[in-house]
C-alpha positions as MATLAB code, in Angstrom:
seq = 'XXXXXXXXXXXXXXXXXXXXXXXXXXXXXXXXXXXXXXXXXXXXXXXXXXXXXXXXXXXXXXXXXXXXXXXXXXXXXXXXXXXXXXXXXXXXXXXXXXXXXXXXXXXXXXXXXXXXXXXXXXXXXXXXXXXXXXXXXXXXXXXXXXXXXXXXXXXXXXXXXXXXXXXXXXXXXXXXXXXXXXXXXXXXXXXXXXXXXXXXXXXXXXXXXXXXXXXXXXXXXXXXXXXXXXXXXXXXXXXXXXXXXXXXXXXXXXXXXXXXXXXXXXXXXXXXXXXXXXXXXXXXXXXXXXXXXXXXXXXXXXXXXXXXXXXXXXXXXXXXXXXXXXXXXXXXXXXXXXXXXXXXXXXXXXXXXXXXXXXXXXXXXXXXXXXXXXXXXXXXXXXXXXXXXXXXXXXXXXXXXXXXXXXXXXXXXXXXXXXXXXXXXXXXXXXXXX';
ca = [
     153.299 -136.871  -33.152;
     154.227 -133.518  -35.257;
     154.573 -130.386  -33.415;
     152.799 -128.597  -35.746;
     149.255 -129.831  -37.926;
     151.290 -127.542  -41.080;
     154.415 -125.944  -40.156;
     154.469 -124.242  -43.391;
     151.474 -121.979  -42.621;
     151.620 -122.149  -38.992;
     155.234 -120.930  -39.309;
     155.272 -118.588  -42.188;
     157.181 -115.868  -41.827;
     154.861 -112.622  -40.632;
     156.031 -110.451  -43.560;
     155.037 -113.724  -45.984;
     151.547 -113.846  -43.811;
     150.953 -110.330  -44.048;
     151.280 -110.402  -47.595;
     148.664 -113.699  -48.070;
     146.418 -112.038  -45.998;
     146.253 -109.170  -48.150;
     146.161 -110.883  -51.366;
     143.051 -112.612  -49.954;
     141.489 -109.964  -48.570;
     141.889 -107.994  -51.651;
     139.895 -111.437  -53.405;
     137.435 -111.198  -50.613;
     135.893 -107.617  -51.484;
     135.727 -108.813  -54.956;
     134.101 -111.613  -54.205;
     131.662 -110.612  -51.561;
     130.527 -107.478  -53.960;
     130.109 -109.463  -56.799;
     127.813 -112.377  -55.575;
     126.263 -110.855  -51.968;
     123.751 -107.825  -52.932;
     123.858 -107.330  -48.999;
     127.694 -106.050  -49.145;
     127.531 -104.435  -52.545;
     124.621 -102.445  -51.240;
     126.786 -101.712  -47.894;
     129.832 -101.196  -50.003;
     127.350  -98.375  -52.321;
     125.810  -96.959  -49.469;
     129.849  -96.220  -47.780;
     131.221  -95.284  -50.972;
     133.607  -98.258  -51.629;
     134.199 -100.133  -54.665;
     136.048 -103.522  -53.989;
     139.383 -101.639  -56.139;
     139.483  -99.119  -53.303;
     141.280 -101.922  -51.242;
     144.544 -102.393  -52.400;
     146.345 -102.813  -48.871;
     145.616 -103.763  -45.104;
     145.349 -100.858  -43.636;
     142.693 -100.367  -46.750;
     140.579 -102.597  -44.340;
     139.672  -99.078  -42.646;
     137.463  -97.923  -45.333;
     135.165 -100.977  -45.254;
     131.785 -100.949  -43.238;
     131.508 -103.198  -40.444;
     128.755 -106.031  -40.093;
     126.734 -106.517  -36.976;
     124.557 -109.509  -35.695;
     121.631 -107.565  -36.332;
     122.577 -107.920  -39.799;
     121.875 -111.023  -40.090;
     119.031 -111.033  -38.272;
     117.552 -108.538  -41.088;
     118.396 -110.255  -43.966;
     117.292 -114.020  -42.328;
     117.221 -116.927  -43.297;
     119.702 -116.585  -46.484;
     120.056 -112.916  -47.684;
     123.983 -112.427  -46.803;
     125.168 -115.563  -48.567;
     127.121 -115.699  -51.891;
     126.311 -119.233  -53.243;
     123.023 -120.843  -53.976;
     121.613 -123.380  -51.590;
     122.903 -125.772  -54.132;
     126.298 -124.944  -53.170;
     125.569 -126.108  -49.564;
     126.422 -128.642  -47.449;
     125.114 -127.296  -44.046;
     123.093 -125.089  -41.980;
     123.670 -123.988  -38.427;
     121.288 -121.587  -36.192;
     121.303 -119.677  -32.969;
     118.617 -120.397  -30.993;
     116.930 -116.953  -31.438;
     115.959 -116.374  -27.996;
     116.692 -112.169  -28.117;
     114.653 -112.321  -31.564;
     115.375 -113.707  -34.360;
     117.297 -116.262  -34.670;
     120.980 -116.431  -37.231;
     121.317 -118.740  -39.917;
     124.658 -119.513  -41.560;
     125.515 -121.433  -44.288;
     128.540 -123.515  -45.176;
     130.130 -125.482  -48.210;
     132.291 -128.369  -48.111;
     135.133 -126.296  -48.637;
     134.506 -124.176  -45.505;
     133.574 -127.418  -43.273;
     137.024 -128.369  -44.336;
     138.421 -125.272  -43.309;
     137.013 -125.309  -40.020;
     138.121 -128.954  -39.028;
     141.293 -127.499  -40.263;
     141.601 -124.706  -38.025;
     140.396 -127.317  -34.984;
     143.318 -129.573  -36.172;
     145.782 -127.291  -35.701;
     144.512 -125.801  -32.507;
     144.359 -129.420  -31.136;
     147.776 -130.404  -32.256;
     149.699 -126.860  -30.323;
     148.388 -128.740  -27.195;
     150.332 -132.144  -28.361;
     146.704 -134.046  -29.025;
     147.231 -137.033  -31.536;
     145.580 -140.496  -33.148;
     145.964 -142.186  -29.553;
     143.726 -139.297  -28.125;
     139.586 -139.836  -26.968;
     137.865 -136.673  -26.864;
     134.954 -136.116  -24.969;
     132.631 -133.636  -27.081;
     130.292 -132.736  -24.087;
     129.369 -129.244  -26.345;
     125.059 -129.198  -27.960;
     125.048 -131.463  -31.207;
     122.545 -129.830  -33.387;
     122.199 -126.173  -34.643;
     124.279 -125.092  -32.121;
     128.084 -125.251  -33.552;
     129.851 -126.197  -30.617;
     129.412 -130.053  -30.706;
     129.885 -130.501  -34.519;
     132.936 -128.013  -34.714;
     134.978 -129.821  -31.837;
     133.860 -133.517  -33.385;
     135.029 -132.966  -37.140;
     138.136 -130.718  -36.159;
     139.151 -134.301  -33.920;
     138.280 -136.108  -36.364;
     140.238 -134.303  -38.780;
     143.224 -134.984  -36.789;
     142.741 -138.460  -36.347;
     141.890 -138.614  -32.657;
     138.507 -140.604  -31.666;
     135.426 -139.061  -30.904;
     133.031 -139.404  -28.023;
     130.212 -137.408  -28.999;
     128.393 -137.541  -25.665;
     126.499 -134.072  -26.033;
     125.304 -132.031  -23.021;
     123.410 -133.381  -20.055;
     123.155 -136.874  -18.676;
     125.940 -136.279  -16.174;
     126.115 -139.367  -14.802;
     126.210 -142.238  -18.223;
     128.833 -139.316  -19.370;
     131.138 -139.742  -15.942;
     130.866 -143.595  -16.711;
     131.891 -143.142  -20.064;
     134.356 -141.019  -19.717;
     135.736 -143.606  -17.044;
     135.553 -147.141  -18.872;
     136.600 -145.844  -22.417;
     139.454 -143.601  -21.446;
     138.544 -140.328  -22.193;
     141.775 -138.170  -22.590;
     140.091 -134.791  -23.324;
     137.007 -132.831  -22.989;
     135.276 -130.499  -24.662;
     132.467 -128.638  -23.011;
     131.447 -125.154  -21.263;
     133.363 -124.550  -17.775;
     129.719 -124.023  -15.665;
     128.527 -127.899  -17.253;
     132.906 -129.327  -16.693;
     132.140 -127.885  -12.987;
     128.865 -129.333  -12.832;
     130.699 -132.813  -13.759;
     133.538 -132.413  -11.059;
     130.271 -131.825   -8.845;
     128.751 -134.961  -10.042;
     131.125 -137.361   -9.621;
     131.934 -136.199   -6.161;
     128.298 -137.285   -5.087;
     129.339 -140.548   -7.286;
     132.440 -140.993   -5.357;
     134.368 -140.374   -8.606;
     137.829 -138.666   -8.619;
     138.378 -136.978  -12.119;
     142.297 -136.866  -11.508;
     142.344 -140.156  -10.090;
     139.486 -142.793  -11.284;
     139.675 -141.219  -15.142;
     142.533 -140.411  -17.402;
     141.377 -137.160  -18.382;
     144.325 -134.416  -18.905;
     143.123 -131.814  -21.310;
     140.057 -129.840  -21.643;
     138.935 -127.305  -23.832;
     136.431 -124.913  -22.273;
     134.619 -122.273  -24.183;
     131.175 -120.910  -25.558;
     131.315 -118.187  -22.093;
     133.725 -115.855  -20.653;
     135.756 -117.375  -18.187;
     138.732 -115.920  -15.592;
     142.058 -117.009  -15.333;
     141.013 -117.543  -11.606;
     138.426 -119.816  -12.493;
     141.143 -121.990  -15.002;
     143.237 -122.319  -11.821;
     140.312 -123.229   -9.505;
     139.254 -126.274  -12.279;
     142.612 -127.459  -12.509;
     142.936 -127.846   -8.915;
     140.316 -129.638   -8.366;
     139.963 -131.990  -11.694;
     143.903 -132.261  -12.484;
     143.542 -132.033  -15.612;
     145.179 -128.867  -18.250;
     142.196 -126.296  -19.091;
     142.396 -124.904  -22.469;
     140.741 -122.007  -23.648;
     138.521 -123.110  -26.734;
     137.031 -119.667  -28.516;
     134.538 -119.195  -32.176;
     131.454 -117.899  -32.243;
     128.476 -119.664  -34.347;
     128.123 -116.682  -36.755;
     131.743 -117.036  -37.726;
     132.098 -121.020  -37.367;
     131.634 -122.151  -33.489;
     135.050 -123.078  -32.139;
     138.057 -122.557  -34.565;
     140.684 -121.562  -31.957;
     142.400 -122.572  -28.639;
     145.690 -121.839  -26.657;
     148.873 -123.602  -27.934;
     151.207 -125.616  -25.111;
     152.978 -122.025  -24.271;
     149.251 -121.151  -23.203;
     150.100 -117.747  -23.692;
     147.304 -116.439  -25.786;
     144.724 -117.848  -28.815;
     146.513 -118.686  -32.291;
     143.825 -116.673  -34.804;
     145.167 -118.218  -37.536;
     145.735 -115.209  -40.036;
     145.422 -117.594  -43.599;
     141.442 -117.960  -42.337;
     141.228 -114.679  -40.655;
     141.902 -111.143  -40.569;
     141.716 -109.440  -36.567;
     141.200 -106.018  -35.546;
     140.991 -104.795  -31.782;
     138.888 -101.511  -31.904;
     137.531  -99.064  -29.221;
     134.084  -99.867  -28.596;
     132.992  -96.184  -28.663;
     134.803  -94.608  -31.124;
     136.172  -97.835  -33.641;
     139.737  -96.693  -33.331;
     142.528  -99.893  -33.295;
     143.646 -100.189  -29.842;
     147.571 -100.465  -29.324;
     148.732 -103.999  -28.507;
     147.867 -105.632  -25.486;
     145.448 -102.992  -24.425;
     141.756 -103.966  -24.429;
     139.393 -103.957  -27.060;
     136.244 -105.171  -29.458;
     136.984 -107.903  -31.221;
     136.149 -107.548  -35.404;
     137.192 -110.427  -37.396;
     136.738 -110.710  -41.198;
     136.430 -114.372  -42.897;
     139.470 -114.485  -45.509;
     138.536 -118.323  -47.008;
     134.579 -118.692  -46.093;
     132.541 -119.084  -49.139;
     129.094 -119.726  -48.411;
     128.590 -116.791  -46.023;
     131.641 -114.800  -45.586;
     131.463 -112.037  -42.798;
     133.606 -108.323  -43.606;
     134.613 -106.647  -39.916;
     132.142 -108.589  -38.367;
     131.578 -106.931  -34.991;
     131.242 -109.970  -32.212;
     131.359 -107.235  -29.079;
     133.751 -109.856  -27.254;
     136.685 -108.038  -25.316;
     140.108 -108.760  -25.669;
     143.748 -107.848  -26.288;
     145.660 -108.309  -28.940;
     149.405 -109.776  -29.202;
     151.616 -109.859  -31.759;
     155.151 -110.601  -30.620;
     156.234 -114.245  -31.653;
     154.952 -116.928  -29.304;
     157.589 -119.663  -27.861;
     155.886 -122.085  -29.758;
     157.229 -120.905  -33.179;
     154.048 -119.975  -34.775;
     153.754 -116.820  -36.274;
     149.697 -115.767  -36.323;
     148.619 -113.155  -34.003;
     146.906 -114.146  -30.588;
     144.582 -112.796  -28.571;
     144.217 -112.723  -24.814;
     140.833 -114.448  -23.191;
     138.080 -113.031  -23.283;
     137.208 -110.821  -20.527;
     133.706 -110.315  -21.321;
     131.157 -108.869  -23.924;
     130.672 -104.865  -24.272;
     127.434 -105.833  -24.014;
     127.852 -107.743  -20.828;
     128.488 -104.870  -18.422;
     126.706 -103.767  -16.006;
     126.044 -100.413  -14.984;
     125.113  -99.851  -11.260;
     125.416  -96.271   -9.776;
     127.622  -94.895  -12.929;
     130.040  -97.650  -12.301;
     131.130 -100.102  -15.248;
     130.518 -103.941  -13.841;
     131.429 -107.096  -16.085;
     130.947 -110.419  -14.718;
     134.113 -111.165  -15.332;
     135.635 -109.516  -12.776;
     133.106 -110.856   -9.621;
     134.485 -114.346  -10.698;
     138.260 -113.072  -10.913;
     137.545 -112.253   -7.192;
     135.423 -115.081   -5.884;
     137.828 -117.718   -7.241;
     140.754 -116.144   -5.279;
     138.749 -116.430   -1.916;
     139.274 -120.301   -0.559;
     135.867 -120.696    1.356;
     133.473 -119.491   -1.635;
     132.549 -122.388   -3.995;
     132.255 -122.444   -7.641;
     128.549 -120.794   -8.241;
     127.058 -117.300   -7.939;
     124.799 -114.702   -9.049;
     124.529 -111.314   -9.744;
     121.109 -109.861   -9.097;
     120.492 -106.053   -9.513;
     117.429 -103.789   -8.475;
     116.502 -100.635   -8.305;
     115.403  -99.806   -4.857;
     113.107  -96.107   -5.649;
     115.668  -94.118   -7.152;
     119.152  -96.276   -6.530;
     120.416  -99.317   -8.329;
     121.448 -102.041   -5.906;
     123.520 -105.389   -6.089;
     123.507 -108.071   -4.473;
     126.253 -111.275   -5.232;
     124.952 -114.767   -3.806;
     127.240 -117.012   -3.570;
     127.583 -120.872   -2.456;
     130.032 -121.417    0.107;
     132.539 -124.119    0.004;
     130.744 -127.368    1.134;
     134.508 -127.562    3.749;
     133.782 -123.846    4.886;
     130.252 -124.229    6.022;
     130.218 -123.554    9.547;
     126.795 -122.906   12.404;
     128.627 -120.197   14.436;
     126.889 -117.126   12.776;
     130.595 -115.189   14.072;
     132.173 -117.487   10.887;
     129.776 -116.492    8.520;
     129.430 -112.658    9.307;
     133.428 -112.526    9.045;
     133.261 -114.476    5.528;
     130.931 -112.131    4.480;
     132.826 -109.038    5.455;
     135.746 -110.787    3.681;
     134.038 -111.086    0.472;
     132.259 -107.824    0.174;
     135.614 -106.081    0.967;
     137.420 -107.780   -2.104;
     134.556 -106.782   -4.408;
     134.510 -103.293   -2.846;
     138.175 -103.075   -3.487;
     138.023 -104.467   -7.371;
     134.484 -102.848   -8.167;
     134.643  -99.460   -6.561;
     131.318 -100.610   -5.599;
     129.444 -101.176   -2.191;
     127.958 -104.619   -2.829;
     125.290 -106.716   -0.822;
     126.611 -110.323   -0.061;
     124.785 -113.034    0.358;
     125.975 -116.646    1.660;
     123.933 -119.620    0.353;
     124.182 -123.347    0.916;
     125.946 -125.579   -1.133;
     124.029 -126.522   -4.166;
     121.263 -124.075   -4.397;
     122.305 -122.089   -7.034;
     120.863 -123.234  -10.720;
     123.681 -124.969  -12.551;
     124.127 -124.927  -16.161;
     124.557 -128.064  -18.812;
     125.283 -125.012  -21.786;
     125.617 -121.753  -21.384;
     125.594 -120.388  -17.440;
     123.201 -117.499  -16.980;
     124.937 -115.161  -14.222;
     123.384 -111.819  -14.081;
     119.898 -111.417  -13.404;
     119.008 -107.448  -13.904;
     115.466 -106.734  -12.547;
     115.555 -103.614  -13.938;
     115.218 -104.602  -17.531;
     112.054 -107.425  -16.416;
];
């Protein structure tokens, strides 16, 4: 099995890369002004012409995109080829409004099973791999992305879908799965399963890789699934405006390959759109270097992360970026204090007695925000002495105190009575927007 999908890109030398990326990008503005009246009327309206970009750091002058963008020019008014040119559609599901469509030609399917290939080969998956695509089939991109990038590669493909927990347990047990693809709320959901089943993931299955993604997730939370499944988790990251999942962790798991031929990565300030120094945290804004059918310039995705761009162990060049810690757009502000998700998992998954599920609901109580973090306990650390339960409490409302800067309520639920999640996991309930 080859250590790398294409060594020549996925080792090109950074000056080499830097200079591709440029000569594409430079192709791009051309290309995007030329056939997409959306960006030559953004260009007109900013005062660029597409010769105004002549280097990288040009990339400055150029407007950014937002989701809302497509949302206003729905179904079809950002792409550059007719519907001729297709060969696909994908959709969000348009809950917050309405909903985004983007289009893709054969070319760009090819690039995105491309991408996949390589991500799947930096964590030494082959032809003798099965990989369990437990993602949405459908408009969603997550199921379709992860089954042609396998395929691509030459691995099989178990296209299970989401839901039906049980038939996918048995699957996964009688035809071998070696690797999963899913969200980490529907993989713990299946480790909860197949306890009830009397199935042992590390032991009854030969399972040893996943790829978890479509949600922020903590490093705590990795460590907790690995523990109990056995298997390696991989961070698995896209979004469906820019082509679902495109990018994972390599073996060094020291970061996400963005794999600079394909794309072009900026780390901004939220506020003020200023690049952020490496490894300090930031906005992610990508721009699509190779898409043709609906190419995206400084897309903003409002995803957090850091960027790092001194050579990884594994010998490939592209720059990484950290997981993601959470969405601007995520956080939570209770009593002038910044809250993301993120970080009430980093601390739950550290304490031993709390179990894999909570929730975040906040109020406003007259004039105060409050927040309150339910939580499942442990189905081991369940205990009738009310002295056990008050001290667990005390336990975990200090930690969140002491991360937050935040008096939180805590409240200890039984095992199982938190809503769990086949897609997407729904943590924060805020009352105050309902």
């Amino acid at each position: 099995m080859p250590e790398y999908w294409d060594p020549e890109i996925e080792t090109m030398p950074v000056d080499d890369l830097k200079k591709l990326q440029e000569e594409k990008l430079k192709k791009l503005v051309h290309y995007v002004y030329e056939n997409s009246p959306f960006y030559r009327k953004r260009f007109d309206e900013h005062g660029v012409r597409p010769e105004d970009i002549q280097t990288l750091e040009d990339i400055r002058k150029l407007p950014f995109t937002y989701k809302q963008d497509l949302r206003d020019t729905y179904p079809t008014g950002m792409f550059c080829v007719p519907n001729s040119k297709l060969a696909r559609f994908h959709a969000s599901s348009g809950t917050t409004g309405k909903p985004t469509v983007v289009g893709y030609t054969h070319k760009d399917i090819d690039d995105w099973a491309e991408s996949l290939s390589r991500a799947f080969t930096s964590v030494g998956m082959g032809k003798d791999d099965i990989l369990q695509v437990s993602y949405g089939y459908g408009l969603f991109t997550g199921g379709l992305g992860a089954h042609y990038g396998s395929e691509k590669l030459g691995a099989t493909v178990l296209p299970t879908s989401s839901g039906n927990t049980e038939r996918q347990l048995e699957l996964m047990k009688d035809l071998g799965t070696t690797a999963i693809a899913c969200t980490p709320s529907y993989f713990l959901y299946m480790i909860e399963t197949a306890r009830k089943e009397g199935i042992s993931i590390r032991d009854d299955t030969k399972l040893k890789k996943g790829f978890f993604g479509a949600e922020p997730w903590s490093e705590e939370l990795k460590k907790r699934i690995e523990d109990e499944s056995g298997i390696k988790a991989y961070d698995i990251y896209g979004t469906s405006e820019l082509s679902g999942p495109l990018f994972t962790e390599c073996g060094e798991q020291c970061g996400i390959h963005i794999w600079g031929d394909l794309f072009l990565v900026e780390i901004l300030d939220p506020e003020t759109g200023e690049p952020m120094p490496d490894g300090e945290t930031g906005e992610l804004v990508i721009t699509t270097l190779a898409k043709e059918a609906n190419p995206l310039i400084r897309y903003k995705i409002k995803d957090l992360t850091k960027k790092l761009s001194e050579p990884c162990k594994c010998g490939r060049t592209h720059p990484r970026i950290t997981r993601i810690s959470g969405r601007s757009d995520d956080m939570i502000i209770v009593r002038g204090i910044n809250v993301f998700p993120g970080q009430v998992e980093s601390v739950l998954m550290n304490i031993p007695e709390v179990g894999n599920h909570f929730m975040i609901i906040v109020d406003r109580i007259g004039p105060l925000d409050s927040m309150k973090v339910q939580i499942e306990m442990h189905e081991s650390a369940f205990s009738d002495r009310m002295s056990d339960m008050m001290a667990l409490k005390k336990k975990v409302a200090s930690a969140l105190k002491s991360v937050l800067n935040l008096a939180v309520e805590v409240e200890l639920v039984e095992h199982g009575s938190l809503p769990r999640s086949e897609g997407k996991s729904k943590k924060v309930i805020d009352k105050r927007k309902i």
